[in-house]
C-alpha atoms as one frame of an Amber mdcrd trajectory, in Angstrom:
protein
  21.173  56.014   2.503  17.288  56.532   1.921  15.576  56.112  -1.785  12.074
  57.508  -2.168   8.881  55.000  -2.956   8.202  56.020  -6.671  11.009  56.506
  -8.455  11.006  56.923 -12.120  13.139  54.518 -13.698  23.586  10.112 -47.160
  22.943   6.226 -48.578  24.223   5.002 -44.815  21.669   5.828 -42.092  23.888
   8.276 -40.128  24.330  12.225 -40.156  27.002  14.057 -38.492  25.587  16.972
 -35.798  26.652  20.352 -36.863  27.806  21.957 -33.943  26.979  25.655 -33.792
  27.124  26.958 -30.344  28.884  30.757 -29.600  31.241  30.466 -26.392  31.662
  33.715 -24.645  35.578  33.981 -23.790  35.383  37.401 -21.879  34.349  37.397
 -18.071  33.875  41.432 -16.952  35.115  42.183 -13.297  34.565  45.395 -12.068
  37.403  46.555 -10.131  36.752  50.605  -9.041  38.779  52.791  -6.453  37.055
  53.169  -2.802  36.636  57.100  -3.095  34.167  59.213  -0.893  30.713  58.262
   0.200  28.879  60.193  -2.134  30.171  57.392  -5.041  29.641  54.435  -3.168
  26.173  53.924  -3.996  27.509  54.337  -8.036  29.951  51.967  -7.240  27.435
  49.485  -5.690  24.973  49.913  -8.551  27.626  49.417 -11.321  28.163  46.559
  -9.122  24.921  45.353  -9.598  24.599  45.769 -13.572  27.506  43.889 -13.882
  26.212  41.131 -11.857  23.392  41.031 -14.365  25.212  41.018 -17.205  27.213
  38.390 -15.978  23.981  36.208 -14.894  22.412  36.764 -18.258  25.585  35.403
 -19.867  26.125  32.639 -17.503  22.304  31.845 -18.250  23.704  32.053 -22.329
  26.384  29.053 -20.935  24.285  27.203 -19.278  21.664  26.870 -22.483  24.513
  26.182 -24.561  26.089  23.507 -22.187  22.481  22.078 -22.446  22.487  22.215
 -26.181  25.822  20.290 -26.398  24.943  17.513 -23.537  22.237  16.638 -26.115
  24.771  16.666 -28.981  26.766  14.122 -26.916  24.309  11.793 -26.105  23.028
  12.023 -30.047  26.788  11.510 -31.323  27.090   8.512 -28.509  23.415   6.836
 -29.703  24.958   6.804 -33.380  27.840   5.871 -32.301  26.830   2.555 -30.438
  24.602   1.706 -33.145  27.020   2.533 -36.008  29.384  -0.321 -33.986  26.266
  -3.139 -33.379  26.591  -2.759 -37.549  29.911  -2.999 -37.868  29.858  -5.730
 -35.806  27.127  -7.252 -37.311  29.165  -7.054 -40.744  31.984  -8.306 -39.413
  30.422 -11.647 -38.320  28.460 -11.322 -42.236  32.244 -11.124 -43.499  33.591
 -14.197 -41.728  30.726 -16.557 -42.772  31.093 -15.564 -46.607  34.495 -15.946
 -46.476  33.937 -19.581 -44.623  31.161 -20.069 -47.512  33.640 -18.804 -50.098
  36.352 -21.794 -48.828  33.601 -24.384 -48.662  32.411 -23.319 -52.287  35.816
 -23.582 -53.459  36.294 -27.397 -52.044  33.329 -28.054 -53.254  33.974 -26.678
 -56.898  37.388 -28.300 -56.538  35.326 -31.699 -55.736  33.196 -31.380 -58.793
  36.060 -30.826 -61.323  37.730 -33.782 -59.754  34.460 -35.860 -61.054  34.176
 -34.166 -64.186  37.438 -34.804 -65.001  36.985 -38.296 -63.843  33.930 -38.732
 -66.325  35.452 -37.391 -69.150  38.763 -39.666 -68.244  35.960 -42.600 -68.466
  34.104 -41.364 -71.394  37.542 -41.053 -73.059  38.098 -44.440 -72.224  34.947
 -45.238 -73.791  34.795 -44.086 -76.280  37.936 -46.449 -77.522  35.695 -49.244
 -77.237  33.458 -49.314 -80.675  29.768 -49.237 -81.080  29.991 -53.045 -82.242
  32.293 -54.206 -78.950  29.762 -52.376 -76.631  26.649 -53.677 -78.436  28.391
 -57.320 -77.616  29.595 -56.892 -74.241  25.878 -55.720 -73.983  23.629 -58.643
 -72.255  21.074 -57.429 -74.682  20.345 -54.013 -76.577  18.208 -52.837 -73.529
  21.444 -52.871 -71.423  23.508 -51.022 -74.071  20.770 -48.061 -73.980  21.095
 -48.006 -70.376  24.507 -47.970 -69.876  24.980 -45.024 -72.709  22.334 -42.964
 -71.365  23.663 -43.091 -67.886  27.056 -42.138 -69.090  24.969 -39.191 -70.714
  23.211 -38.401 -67.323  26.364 -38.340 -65.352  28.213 -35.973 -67.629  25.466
 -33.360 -67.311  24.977 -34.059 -63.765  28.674 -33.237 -63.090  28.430 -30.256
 -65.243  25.298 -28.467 -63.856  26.621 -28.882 -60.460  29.942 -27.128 -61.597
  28.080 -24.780 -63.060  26.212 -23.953 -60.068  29.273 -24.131 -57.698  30.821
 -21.924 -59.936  28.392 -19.228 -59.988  27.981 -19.860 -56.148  31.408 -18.384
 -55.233  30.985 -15.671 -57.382  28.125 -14.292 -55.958  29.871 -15.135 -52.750
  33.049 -13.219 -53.744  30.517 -10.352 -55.089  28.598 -10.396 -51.120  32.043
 -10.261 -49.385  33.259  -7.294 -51.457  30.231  -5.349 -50.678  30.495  -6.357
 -47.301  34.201  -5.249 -47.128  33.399  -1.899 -48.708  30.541  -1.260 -46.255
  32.813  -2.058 -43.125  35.885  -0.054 -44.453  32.965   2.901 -44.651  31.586
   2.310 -41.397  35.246   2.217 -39.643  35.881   5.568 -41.153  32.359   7.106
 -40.249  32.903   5.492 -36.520  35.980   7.570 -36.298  34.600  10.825 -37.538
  31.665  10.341 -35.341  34.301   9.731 -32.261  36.339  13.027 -33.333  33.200
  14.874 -33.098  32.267  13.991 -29.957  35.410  15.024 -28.965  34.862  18.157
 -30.241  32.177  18.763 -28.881  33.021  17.175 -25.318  36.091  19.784 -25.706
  33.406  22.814 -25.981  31.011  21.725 -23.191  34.280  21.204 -20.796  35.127
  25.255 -22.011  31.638  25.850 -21.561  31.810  24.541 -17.854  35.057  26.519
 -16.910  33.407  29.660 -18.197  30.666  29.268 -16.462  32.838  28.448 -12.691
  34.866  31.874 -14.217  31.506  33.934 -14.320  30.097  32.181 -11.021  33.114
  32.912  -9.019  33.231  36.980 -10.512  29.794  37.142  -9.372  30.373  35.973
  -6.096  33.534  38.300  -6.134  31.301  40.988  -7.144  29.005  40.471  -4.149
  31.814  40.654  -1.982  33.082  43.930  -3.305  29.217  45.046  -2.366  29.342
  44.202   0.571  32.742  46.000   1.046  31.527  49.192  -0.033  28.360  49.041
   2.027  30.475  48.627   5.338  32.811  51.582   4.155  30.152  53.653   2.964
  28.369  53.361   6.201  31.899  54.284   8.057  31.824  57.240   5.623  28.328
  58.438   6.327  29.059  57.670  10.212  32.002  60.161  10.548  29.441  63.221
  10.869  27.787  61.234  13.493  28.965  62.063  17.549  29.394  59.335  20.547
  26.668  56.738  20.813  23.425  56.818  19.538  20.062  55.138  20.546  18.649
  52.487  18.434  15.119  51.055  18.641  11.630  52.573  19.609   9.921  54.107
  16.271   9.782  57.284  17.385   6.036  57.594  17.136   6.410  56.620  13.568
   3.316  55.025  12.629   4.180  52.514  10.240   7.438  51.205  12.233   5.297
  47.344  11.694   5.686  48.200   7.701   7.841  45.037   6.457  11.389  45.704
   5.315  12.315  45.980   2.911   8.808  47.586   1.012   7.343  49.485  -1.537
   4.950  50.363   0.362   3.928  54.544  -0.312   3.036  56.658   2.660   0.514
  59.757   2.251   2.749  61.725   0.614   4.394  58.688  -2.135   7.463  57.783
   0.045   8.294  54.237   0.763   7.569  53.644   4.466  10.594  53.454   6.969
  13.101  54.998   4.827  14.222  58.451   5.936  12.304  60.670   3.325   8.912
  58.605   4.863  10.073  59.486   8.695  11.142  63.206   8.154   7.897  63.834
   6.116   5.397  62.200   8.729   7.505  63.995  11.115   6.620  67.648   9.512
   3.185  66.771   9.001   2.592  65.759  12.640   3.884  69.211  13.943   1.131
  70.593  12.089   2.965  72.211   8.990   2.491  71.393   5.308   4.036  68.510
   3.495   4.158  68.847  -0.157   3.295  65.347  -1.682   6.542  64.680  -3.495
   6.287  61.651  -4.654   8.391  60.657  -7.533  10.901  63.273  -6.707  11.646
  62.772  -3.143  15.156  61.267  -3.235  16.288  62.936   0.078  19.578  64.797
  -2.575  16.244  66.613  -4.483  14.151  67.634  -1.442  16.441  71.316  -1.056
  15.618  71.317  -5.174  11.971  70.549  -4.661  11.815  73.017  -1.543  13.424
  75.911  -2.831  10.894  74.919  -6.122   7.869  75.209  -3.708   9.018  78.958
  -1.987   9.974  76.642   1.139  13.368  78.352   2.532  16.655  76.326   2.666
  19.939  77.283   4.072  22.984  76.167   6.026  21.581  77.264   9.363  19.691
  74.442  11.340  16.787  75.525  13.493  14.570  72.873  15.523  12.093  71.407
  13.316  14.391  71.246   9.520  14.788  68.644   7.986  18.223  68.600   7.648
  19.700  67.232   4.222  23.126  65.092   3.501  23.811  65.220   0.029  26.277
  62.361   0.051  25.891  59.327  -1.675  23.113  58.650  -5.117  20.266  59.279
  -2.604  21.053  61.535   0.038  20.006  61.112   3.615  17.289  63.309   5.645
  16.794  63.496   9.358  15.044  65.651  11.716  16.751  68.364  13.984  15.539
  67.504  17.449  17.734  69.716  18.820  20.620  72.708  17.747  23.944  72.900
  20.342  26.224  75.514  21.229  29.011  73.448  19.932  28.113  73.182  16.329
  26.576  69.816  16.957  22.586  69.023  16.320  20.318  66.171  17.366  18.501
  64.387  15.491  16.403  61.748  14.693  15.845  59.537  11.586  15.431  56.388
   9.921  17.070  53.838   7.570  20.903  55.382   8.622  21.872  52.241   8.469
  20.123  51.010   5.298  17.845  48.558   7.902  14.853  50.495   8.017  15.288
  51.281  12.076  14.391  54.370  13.845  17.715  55.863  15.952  18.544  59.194
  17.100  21.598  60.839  18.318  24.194  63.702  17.961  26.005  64.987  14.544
  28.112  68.128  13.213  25.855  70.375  11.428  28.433  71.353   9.025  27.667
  70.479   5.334  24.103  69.858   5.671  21.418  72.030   4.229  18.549  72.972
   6.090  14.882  72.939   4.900  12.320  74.935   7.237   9.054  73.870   6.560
């Protein structure tokens, strides 16, 4: 089928990842009816939309799937850090708790000698003034042994003192410590669920997108389905063999294919509108310049719009007109036979932009005679 050349047409350091991302759940397959040539092309073109509506969505997926692979990897860096913490705060937890038992033995240690010194200053204190003064050497002794009795007692008590208030700052470090962890746990396991989550979407993600891959590829296969049975179609007007190659004079047979490349009168070169146009103009008659409106289907419109006669009845020299299919098809009648047949000559029959010529019932075609 030919087409013309101008057509118009919070306080800890972490935050969870809020996970906003649309997932299309509908794949579109276009499944339509093989019917007769002239609604292949529509077929073929719905086709085609589809295709790109599918390939725009699939490009949606493939954004998203992008979107949450980042997600991951941002859940998985808080993730491993959140545990070099936890793990870090569990190794803070055991040493206060080793500090806490050493504080204790220690504070256990010091009552022992308090309790010892006031055992001794008990004892002491039975003996009088007088008895000390004489078991004294001299009064310089006495002084020194009461003052170190003194010095003892408050040594013993400033260092239970500071033992004491040791473990409780201890016992204050570890509870922190223990809140922190029990906090971090929970957050670790949040974070985990949401990567999960989100690990769940991306593996939908990737199924949708093998779901719209494999309907576009199905899609492509249904085209190329309906351009082998619209060319059977189009073929069954067609009679014996017919010749391929040679350009028929055609000047711009070298054109490359496929092109949007306009001829003189604004029809793509080597499609059939471009052949059957150069072919009037080269017998000397006029060619309108119908660019824009030269799908081969509007050239008996544009013709009868120009006072140029069409009809049913082929004479040598029409371009003869198939209305079948979105475009239409025009060829050249090389010849008119006795037995309803005509030859003639054309390009782009077979949607390859080749020059062939041959044999074909004349019935159903309209006739332009320029």
């Amino acid at each position: 089928m030919s087409r013309l050349a101008l057509r118009q047409h919070a306080s800890l350091p972490f935050k969870f990842i809020t996970i906003a991302v649309s997932v299309i759940v509908t794949v579109s397959v276009v499944a339509m009816p093989m019917v007769s040539a002239d609604q292949y092309d529509d077929q073929i073109n719905a086709l085609n939309q589809q295709n790109g509506q599918n390939q725009a969505a699939l490009g949606s997926l493939q954004a998203q799937a992008a979107t949450l692979a980042d997600q991951i990897a941002a859940l998985q860096a808080q993730i491993s850090q959140l545990q070099a913490q936890i793990r870090d705060n569990q190794a803070r937890q055991a040493d206060l708790a080793a500090k806490i038992i050493a504080a204790q033995a220690e504070l256990d240690q010091e009552k022992k000698t308090l309790g010892d010194d006031i055992k001794a200053m008990y004892l002491g204190s039975q003996t009088s003034t007088l008895e000390m003064l004489a078991s004294s050497q001299n009064l310089s002794s006495f002084f020194d042994k009461a003052q170190y009795r003194d010095i003892v007692q408050a040594k013993v008590r400033t260092a239970l003192d500071k033992v004491t208030a040791l473990k409780a700052q201890l016992t204050t470090d570890k509870a922190t410590v223990d809140k922190l962890l029990t906090d971090q746990t929970a957050m670790n396991g949040q974070l985990g669920a949401q990567q999960a989550q989100v690990n769940q979407l991306l593996s939908l993600n990737e199924g949708q997108q093998a779901d719209y891959n494999a309907t576009i590829a199905a899609n492509n296969s249904k085209i190329g389905s309906l351009r082998v049975q619209q060319a059977i179609e189009n073929a069954k007007g067609f009679l014996g063999s017919w010749k391929t190659g040679g350009s028929g004079g055609y000047p711009w047979a070298g054109a490359p294919w496929p092109n949007e490349i306009s001829d003189p009168w604004g029809m793509y070169m080597r499609q059939c509108v471009s052949y059957t146009a150069w072919k009037v103009a080269n017998s000397g008659r006029f060619m309108p310049f119908w660019g824009g409106v030269g799908n081969a289907n509007q050239w008996p419109g544009d013709a009868r719009a120009a006072g140029i006669a069409v009809d049913g009845n082929p004479k040598v020299g029409d371009v003869a007109i198939s209305m079948a299919g979105s475009f239409g098809h025009a060829m050249y009648v090389e010849g008119v036979n006795g037995d309803g047949t005509i030859t003639v000559s054309q390009y782009n029959a077979g949607w390859d932009g080749l020059y062939s010529v041959g044999k074909r019932y004349s019935a159903g075609l309209l006739f332009i005679h320029f």
